[in-house]
C-alpha angles and dihedrals in degrees: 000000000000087000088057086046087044083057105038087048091047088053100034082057094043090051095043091046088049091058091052093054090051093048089046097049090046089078092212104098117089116253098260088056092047094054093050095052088042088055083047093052094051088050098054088043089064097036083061101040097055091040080058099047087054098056077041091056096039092045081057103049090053097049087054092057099050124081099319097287111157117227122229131182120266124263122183094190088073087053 
């Protein structure tokens, strides 16, 4: 069940931090309210990119576990 809010939350953050930089982009909010929007953003950022290290840590650990693969780190260029 925490694994299903980890991910709500991953995408709720992902979606909310897609409509500030909407509003920001758009040029039309006062500065104040910019700033604001702009903190908010930051927040959101590094609420997203933590919430990522860790499935990168865990995704680790249990490729570690399993029959001896190796993990390596993802690059979509070799895609």
């Amino acid at each position: 069940m925490a694994e299903e809010q980890t991910t709500a939350n991953f995408e709720q953050a992902i979606d909310e931090l897609e409509r500030v930089v909407k509003q920001l982009e758009s040029g039309e909010l006062p500065l104040e309210e910019s700033l604001v929007l702009f903190e908010r953003g930051v927040a959101l950022s590094e609420s997203c990119r933590k919430q990522l290290e860790t499935a990168e840590a865990r995704i680790e650990i249990l490729v570690k576990r399993s029959s001896g693969v190796k993990p390596e780190p993802f690059d979509p260029k070799n895609q």
